[in-house]
N, CA, C and O atoms as a GROMACS GRO file, in nm:
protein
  564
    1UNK      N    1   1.678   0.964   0.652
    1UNK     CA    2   1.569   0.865   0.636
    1UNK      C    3   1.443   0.939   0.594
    1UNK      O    4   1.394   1.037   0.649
    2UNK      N    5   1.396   0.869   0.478
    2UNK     CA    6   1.270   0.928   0.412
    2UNK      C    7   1.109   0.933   0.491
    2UNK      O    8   1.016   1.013   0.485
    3UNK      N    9   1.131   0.805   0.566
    3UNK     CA   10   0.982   0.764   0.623
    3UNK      C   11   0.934   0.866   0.786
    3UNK      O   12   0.825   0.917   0.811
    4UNK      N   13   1.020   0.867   0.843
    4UNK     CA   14   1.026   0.993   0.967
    4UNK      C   15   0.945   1.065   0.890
    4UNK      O   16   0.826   1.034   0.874
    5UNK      N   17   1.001   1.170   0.834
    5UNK     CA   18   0.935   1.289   0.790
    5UNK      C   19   0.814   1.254   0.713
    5UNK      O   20   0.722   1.329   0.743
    6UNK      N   21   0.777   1.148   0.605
    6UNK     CA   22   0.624   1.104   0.589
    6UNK      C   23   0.572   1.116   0.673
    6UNK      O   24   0.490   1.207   0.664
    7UNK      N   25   0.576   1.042   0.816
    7UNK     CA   26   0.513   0.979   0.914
    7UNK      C   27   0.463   1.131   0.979
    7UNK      O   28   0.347   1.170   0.993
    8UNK      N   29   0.578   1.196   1.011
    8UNK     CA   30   0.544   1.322   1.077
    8UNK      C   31   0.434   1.432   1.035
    8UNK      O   32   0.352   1.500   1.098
    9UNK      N   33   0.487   1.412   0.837
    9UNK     CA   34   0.366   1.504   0.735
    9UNK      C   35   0.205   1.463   0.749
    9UNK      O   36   0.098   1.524   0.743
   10UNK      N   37   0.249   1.314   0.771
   10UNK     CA   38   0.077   1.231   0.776
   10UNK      C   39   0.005   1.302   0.905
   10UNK      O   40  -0.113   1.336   0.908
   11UNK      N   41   0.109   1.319   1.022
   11UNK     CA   42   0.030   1.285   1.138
   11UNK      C   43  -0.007   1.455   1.135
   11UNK      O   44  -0.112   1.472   1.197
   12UNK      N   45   0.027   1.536   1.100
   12UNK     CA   46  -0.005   1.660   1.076
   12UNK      C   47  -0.141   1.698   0.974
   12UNK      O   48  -0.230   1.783   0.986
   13UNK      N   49  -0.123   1.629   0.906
   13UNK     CA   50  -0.230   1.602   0.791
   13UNK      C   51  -0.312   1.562   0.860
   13UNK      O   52  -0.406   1.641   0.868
   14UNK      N   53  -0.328   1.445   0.936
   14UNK     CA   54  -0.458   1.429   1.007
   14UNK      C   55  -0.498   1.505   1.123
   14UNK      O   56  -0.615   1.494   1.159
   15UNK      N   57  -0.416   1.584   1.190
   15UNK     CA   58  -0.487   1.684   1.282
   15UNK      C   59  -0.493   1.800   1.238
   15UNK      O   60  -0.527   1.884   1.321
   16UNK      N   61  -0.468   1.844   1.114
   16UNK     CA   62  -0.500   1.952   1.056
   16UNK      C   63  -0.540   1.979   0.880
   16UNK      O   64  -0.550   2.077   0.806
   17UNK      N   65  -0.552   1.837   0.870
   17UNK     CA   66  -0.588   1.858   0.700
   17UNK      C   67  -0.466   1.960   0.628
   17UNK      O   68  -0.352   2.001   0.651
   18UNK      N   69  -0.597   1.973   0.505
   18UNK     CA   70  -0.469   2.055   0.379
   18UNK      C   71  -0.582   2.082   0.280
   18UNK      O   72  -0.661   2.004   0.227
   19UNK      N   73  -0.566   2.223   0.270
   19UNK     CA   74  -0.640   2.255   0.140
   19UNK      C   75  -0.596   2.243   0.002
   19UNK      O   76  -0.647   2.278  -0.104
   20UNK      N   77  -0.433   2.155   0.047
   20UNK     CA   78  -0.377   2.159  -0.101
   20UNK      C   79  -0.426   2.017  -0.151
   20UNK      O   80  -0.382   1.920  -0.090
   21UNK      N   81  -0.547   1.988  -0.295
   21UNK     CA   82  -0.565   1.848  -0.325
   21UNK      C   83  -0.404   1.790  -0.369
   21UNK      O   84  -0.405   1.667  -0.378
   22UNK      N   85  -0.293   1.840  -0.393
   22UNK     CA   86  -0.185   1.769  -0.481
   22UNK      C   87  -0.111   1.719  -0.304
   22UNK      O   88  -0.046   1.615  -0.295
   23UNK      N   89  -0.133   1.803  -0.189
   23UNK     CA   90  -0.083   1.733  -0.059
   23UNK      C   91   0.006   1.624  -0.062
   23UNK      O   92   0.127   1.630  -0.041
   24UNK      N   93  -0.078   1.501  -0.094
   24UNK     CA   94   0.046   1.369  -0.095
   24UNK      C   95   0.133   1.353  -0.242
   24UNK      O   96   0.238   1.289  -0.252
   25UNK      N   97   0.082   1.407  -0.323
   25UNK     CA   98   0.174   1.409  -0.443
   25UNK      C   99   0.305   1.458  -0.420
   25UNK      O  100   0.417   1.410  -0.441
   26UNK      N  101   0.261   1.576  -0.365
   26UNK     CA  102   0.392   1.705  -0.398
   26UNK      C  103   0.467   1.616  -0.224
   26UNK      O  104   0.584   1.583  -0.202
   27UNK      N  105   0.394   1.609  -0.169
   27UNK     CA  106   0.476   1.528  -0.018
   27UNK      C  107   0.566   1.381  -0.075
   27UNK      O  108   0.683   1.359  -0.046
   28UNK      N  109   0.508   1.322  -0.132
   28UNK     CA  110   0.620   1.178  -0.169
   28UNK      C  111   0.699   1.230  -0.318
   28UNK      O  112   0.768   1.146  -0.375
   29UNK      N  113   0.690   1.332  -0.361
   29UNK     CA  114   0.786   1.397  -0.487
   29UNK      C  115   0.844   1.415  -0.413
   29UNK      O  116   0.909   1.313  -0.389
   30UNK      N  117   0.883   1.542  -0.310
   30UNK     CA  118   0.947   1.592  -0.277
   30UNK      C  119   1.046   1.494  -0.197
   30UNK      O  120   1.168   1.505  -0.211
   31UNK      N  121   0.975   1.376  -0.093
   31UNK     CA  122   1.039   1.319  -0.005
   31UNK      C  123   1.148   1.209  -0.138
   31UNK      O  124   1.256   1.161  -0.102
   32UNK      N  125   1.117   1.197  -0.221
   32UNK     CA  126   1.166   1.049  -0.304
   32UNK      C  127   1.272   1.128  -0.411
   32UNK      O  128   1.351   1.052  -0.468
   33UNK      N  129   1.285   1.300  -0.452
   33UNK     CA  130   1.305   1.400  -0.550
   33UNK      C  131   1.458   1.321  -0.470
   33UNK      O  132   1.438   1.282  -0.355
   34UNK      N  133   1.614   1.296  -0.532
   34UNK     CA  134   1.714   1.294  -0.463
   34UNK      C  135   1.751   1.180  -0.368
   34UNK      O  136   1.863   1.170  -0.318
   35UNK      N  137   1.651   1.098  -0.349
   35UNK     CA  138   1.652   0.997  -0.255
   35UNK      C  139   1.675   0.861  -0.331
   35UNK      O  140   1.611   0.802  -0.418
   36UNK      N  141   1.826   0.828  -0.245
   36UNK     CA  142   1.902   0.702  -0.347
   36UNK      C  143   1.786   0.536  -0.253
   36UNK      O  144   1.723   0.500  -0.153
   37UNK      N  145   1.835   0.500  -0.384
   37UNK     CA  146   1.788   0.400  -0.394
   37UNK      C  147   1.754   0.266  -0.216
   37UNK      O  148   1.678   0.182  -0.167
   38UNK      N  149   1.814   0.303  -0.208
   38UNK     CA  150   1.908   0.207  -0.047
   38UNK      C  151   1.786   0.277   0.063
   38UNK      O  152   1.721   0.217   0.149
   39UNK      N  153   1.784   0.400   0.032
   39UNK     CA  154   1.706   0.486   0.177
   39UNK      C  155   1.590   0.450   0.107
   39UNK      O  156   1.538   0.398   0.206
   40UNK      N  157   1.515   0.436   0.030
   40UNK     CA  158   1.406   0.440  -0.041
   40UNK      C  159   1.376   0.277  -0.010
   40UNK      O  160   1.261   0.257   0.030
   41UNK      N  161   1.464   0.156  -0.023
   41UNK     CA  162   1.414   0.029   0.059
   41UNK      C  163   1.380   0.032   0.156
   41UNK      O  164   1.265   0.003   0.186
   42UNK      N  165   1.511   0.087   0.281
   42UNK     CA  166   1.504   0.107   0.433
   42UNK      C  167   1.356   0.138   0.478
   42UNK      O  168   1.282   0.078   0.556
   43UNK      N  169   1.333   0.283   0.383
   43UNK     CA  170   1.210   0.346   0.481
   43UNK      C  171   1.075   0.224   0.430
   43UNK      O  172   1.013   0.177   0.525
   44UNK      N  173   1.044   0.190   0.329
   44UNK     CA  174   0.951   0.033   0.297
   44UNK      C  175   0.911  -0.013   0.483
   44UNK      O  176   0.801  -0.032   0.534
   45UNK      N  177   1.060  -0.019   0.549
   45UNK     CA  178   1.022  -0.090   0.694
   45UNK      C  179   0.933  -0.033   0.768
   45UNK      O  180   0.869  -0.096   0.853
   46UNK      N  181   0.920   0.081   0.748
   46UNK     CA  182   0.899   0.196   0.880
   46UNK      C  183   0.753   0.228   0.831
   46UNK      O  184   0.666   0.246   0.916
   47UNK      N  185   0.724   0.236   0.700
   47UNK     CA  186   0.617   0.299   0.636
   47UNK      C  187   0.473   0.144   0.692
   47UNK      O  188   0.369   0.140   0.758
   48UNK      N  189   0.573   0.031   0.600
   48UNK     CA  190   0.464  -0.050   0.655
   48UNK      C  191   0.426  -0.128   0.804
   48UNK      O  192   0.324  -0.186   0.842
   49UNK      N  193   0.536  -0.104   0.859
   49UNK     CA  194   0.489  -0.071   1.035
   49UNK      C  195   0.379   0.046   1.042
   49UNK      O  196   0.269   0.025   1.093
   50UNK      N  197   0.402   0.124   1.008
   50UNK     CA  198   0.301   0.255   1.015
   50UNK      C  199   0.151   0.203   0.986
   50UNK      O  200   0.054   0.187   1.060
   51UNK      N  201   0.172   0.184   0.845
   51UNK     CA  202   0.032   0.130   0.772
   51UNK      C  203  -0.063   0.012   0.826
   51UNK      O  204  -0.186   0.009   0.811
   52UNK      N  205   0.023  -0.090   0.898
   52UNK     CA  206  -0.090  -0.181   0.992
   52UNK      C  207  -0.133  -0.120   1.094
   52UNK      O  208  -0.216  -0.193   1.149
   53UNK      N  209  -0.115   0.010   1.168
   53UNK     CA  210  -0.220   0.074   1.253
   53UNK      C  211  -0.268   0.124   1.174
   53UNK      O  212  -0.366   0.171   1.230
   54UNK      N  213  -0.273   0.158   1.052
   54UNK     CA  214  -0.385   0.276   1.002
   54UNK      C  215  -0.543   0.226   1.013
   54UNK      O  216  -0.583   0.110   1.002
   55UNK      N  217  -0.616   0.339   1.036
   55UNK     CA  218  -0.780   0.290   1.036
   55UNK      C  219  -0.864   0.442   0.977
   55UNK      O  220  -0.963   0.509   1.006
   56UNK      N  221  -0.774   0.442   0.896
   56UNK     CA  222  -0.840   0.556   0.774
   56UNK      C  223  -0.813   0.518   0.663
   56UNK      O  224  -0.703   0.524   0.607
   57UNK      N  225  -0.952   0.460   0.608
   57UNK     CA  226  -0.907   0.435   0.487
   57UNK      C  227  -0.826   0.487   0.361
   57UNK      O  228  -0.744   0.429   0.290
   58UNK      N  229  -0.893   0.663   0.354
   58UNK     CA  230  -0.785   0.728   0.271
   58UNK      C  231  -0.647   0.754   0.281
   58UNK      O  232  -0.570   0.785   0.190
   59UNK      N  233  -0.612   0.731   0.457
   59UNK     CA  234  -0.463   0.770   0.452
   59UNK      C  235  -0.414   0.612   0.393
   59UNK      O  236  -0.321   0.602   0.313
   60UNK      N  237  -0.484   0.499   0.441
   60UNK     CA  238  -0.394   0.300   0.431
   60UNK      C  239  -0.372   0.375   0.284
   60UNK      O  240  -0.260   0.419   0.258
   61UNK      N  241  -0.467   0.386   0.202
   61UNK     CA  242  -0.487   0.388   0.085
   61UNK      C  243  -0.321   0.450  -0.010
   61UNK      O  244  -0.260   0.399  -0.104
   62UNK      N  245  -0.296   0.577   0.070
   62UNK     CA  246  -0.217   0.690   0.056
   62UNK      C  247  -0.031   0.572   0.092
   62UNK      O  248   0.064   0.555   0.017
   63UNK      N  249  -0.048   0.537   0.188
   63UNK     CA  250   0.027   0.453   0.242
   63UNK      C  251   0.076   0.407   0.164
   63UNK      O  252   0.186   0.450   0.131
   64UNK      N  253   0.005   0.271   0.081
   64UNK     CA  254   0.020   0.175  -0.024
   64UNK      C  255   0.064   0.231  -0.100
   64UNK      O  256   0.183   0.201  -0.116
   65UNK      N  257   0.006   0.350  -0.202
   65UNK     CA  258   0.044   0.388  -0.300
   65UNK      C  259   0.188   0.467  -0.261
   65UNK      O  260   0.255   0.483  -0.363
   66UNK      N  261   0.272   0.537  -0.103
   66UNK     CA  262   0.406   0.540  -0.123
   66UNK      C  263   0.483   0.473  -0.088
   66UNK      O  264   0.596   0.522  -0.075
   67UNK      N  265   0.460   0.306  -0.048
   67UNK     CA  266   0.527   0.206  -0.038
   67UNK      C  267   0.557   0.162  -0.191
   67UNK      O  268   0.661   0.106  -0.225
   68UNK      N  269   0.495   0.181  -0.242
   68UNK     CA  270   0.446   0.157  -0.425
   68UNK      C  271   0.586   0.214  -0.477
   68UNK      O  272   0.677   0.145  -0.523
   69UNK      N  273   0.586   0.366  -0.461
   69UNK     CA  274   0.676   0.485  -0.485
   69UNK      C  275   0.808   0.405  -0.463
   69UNK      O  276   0.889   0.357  -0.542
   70UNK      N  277   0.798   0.410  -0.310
   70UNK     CA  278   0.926   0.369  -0.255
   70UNK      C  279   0.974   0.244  -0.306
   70UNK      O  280   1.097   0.245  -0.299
   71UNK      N  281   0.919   0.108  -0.367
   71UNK     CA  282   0.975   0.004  -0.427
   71UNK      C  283   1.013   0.067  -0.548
   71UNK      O  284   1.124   0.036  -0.592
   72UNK      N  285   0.956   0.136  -0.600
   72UNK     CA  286   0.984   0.182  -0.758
   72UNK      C  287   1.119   0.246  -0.806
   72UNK      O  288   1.178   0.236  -0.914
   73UNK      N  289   1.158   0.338  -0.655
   73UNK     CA  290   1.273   0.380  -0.623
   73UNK      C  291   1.367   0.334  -0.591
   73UNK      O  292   1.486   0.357  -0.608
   74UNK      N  293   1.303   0.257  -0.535
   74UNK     CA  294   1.404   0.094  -0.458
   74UNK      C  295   1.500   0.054  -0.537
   74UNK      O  296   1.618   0.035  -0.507
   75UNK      N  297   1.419   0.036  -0.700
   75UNK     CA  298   1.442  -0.072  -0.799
   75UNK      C  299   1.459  -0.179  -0.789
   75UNK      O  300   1.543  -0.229  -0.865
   76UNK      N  301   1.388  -0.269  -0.690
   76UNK     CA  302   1.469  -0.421  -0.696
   76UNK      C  303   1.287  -0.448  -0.627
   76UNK      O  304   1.200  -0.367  -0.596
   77UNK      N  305   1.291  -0.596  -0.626
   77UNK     CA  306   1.173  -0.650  -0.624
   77UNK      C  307   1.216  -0.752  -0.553
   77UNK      O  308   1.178  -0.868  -0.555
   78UNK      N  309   1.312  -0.693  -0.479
   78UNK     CA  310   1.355  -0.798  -0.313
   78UNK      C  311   1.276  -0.733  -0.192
   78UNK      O  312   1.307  -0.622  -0.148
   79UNK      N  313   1.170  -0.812  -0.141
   79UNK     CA  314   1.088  -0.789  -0.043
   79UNK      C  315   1.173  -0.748   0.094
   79UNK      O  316   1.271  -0.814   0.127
   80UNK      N  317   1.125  -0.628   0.176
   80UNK     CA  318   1.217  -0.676   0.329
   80UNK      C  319   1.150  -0.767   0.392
   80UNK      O  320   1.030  -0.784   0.371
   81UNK      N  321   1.222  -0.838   0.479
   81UNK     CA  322   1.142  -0.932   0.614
   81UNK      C  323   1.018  -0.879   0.638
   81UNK      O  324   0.908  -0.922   0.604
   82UNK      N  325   1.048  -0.782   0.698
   82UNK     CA  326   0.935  -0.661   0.777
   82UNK      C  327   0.806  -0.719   0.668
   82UNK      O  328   0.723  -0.800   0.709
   83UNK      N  329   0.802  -0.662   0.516
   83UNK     CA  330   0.680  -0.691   0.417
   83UNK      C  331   0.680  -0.822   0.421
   83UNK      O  332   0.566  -0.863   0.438
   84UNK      N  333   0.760  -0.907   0.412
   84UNK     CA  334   0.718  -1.046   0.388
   84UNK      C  335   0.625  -1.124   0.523
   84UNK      O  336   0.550  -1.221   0.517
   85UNK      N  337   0.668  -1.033   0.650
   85UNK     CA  338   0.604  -1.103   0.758
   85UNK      C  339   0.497  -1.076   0.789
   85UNK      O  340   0.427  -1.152   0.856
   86UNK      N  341   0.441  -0.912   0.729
   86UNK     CA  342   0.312  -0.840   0.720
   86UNK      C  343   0.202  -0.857   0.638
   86UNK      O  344   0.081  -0.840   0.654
   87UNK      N  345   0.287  -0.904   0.525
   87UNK     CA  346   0.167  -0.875   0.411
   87UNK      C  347   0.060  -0.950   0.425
   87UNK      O  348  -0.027  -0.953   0.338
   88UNK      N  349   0.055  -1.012   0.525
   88UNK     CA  350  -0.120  -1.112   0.513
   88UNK      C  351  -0.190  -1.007   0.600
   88UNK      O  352  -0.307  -0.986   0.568
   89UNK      N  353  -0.136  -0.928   0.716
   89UNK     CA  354  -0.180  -0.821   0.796
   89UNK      C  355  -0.214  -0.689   0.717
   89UNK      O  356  -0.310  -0.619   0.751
   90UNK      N  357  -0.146  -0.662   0.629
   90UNK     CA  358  -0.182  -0.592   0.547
   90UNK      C  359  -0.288  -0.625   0.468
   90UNK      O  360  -0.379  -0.542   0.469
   91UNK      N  361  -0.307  -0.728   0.395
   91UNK     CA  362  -0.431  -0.797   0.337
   91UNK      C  363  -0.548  -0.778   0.423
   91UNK      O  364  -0.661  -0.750   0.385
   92UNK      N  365  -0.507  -0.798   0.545
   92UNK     CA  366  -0.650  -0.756   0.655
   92UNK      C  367  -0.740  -0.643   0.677
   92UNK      O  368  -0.860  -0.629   0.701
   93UNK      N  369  -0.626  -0.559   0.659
   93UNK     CA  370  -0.681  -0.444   0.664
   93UNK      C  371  -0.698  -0.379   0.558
   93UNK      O  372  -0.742  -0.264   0.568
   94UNK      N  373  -0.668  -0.432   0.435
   94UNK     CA  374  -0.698  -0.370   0.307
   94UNK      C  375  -0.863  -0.419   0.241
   94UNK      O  376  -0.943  -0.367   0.163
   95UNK      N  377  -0.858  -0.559   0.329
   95UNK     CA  378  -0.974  -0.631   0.338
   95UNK      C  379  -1.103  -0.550   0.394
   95UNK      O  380  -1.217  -0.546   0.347
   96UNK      N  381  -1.054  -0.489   0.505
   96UNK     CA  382  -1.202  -0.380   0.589
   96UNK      C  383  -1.201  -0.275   0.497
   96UNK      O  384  -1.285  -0.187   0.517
   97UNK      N  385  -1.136  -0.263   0.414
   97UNK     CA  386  -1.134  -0.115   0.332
   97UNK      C  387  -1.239  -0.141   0.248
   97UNK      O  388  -1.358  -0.110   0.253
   98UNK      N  389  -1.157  -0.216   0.154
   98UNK     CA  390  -1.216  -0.263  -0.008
   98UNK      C  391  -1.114  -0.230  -0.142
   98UNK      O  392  -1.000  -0.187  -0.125
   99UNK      N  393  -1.167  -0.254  -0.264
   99UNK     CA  394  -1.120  -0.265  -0.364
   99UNK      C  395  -1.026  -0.137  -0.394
   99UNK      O  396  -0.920  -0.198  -0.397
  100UNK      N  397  -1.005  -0.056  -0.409
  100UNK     CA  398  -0.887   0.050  -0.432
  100UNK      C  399  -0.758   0.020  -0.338
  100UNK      O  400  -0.647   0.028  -0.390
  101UNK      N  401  -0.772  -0.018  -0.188
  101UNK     CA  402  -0.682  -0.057  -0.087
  101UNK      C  403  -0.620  -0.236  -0.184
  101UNK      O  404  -0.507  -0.263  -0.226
  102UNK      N  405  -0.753  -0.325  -0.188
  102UNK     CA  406  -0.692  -0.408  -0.222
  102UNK      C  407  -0.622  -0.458  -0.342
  102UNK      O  408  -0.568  -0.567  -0.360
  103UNK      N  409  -0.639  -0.324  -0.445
  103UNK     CA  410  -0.584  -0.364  -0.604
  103UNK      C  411  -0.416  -0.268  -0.560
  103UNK      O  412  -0.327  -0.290  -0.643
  104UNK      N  413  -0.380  -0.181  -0.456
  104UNK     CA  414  -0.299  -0.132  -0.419
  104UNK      C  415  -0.196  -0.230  -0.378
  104UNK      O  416  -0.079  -0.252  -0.407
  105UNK      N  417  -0.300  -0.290  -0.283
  105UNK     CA  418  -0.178  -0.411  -0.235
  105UNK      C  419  -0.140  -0.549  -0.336
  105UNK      O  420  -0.058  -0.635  -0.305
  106UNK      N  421  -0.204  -0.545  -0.435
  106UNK     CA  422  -0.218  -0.624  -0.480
  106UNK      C  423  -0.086  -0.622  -0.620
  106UNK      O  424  -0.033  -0.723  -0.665
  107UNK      N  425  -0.068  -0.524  -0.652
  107UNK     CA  426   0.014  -0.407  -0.764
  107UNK      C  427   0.139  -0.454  -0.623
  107UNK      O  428   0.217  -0.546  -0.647
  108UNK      N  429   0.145  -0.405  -0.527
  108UNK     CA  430   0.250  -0.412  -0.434
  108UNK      C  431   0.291  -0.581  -0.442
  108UNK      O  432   0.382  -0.624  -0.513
  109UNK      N  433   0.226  -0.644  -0.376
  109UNK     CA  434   0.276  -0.779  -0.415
  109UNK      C  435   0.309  -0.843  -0.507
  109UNK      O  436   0.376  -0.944  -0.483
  110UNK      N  437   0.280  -0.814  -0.624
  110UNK     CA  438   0.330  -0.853  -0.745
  110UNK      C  439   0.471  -0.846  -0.783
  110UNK      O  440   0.546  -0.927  -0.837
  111UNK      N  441   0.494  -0.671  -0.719
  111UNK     CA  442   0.641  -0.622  -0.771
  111UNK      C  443   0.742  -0.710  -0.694
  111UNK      O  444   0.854  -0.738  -0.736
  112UNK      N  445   0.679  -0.762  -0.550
  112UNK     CA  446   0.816  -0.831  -0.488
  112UNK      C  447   0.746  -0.955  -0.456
  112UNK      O  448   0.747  -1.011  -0.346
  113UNK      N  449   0.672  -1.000  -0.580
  113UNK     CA  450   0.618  -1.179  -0.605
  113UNK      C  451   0.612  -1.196  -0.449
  113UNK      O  452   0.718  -1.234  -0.399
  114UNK      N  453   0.515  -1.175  -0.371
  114UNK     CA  454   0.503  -1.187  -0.258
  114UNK      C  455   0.332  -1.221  -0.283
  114UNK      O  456   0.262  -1.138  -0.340
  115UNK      N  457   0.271  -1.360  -0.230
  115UNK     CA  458   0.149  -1.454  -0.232
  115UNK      C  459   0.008  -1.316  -0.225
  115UNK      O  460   0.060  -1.209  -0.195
  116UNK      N  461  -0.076  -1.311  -0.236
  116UNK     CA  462  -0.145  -1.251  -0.236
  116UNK      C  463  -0.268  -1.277  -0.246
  116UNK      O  464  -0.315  -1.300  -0.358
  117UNK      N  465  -0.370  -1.279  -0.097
  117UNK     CA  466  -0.545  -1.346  -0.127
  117UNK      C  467  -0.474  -1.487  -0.111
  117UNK      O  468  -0.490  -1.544  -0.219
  118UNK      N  469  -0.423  -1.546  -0.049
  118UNK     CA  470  -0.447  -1.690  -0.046
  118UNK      C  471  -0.556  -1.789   0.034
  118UNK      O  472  -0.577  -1.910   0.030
  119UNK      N  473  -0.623  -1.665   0.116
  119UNK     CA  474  -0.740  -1.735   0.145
  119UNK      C  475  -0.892  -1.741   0.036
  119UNK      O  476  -0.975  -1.832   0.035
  120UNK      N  477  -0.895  -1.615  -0.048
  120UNK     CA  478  -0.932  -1.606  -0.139
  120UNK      C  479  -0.947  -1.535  -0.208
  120UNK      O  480  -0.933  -1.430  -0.145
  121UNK      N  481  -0.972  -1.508  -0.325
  121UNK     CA  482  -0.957  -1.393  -0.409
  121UNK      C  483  -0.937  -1.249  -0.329
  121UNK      O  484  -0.845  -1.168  -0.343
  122UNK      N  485  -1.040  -1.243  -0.252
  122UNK     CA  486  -1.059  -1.152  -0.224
  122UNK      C  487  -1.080  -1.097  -0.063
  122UNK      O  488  -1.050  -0.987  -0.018
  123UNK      N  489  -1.144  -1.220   0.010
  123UNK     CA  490  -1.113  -1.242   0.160
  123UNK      C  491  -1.266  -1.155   0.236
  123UNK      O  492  -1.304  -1.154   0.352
  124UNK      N  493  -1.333  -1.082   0.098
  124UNK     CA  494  -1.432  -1.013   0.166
  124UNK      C  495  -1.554  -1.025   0.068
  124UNK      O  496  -1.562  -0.969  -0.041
  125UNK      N  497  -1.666  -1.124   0.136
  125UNK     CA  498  -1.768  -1.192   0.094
  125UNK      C  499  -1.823  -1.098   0.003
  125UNK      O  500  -1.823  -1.161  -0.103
  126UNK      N  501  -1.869  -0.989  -0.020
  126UNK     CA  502  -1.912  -0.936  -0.155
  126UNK      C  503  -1.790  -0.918  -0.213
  126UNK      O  504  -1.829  -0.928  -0.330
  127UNK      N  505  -1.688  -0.901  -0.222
  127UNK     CA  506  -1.601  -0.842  -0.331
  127UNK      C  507  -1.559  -0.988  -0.350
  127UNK      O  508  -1.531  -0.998  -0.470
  128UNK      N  509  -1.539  -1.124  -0.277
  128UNK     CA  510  -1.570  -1.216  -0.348
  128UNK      C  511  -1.649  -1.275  -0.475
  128UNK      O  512  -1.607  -1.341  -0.570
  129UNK      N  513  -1.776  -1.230  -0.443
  129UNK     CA  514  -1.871  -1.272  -0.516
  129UNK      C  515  -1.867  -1.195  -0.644
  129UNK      O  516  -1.906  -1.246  -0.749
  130UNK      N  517  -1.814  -1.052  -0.636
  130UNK     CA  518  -1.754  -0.979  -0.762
  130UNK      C  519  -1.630  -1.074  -0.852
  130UNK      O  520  -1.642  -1.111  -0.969
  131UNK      N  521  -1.541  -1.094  -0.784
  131UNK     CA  522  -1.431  -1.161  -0.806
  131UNK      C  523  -1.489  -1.294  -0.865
  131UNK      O  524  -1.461  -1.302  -0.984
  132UNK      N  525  -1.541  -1.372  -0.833
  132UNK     CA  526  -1.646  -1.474  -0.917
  132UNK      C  527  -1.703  -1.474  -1.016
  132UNK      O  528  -1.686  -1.542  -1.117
  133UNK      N  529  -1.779  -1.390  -0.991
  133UNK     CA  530  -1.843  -1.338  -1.132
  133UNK      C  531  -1.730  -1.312  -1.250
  133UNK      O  532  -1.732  -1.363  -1.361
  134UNK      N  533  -1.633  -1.221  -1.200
  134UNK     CA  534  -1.533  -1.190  -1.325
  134UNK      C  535  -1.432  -1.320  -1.378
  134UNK      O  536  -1.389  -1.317  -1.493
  135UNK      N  537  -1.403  -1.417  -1.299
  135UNK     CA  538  -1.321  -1.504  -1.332
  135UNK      C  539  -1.402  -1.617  -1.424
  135UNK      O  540  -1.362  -1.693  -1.511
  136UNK      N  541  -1.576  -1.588  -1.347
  136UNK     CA  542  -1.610  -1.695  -1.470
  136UNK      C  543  -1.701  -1.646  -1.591
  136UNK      O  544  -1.788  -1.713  -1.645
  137UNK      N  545  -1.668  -1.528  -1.619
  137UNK     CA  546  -1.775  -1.420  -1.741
  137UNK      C  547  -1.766  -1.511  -1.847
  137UNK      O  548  -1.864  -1.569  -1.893
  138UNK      N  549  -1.608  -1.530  -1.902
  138UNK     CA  550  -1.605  -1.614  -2.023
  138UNK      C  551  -1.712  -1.728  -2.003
  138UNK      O  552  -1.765  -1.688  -2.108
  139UNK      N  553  -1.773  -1.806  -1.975
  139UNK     CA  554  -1.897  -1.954  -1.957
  139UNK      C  555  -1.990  -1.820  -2.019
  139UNK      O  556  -1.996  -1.708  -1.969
  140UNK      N  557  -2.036  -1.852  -2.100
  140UNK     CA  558  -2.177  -1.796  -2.142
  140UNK      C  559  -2.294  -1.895  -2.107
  140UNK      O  560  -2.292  -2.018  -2.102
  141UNK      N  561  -2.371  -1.831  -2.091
  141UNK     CA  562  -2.508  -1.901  -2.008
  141UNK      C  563  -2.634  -1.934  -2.153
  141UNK      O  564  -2.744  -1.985  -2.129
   0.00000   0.00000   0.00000
């Protein structure tokens, strides 16, 4: 199982950092380098259990983008339970972040057509009001 050993690399990473900037690159290459398709859904469960405690933004951030990985590997754009029952919890907390967390999750929901912002664009009163602005640019004044 792929997500153990993420989980373990992360939690190391945060009590001891890394002077390497490629860190999570070369960490989800390596973990995904060989890794069939089937283990690459499975761990999806474990990762986004993980990711609704996160309260660092750069690691949620890090998160998303190897849940991202891991669907890509997946190949299929069949959601698990686990994501389908989270993803508004996930929206929450991508919500306290902001825009890089939420165009992450947003790229994520797409791939497994899973609803996204249904309370509203954006769920967070300025990046709303961004989100406004852009949907109605075309009206010239």
């Amino acid at each position: 199982m792929i997500a153990n050993p993420y989980i373990v690399a992360i939690e190391d990473y945060r009590a001891n950092g890394s002077d390497d900037e490629w860190f999570f690159a070369k960490l989800t290459d390596g973990l995904l380098d060989g890794c069939e398709p089937h283990d690459a859904f499975k761990a999806i469960e474990a990762i986004v259990e993980y990711a609704l405690n996160e309260n660092d933004e750069g690691l949620f951030y890090d998160l998303l983008q190897f849940i991202l990985r891991l669907e890509h590997k997946a190949d299929t754009s069949q959601a698990t339970e686990n994501l389908i029952n989270n993803v508004a919890k996930l929206e929450k907390v991508a919500t306290n972040f902001g825009q890089p967390q939420l165009s992450s999750l947003k790229e994520m929901c797409t791939w497994f057509r899973l609803p996204f912002n249904k309370r509203n664009k954006t769920g967070h009163p300025a990046l709303m009001a961004q989100q406004l602005t852009s949907d109605y640019a075309w009206i010239k004044h």
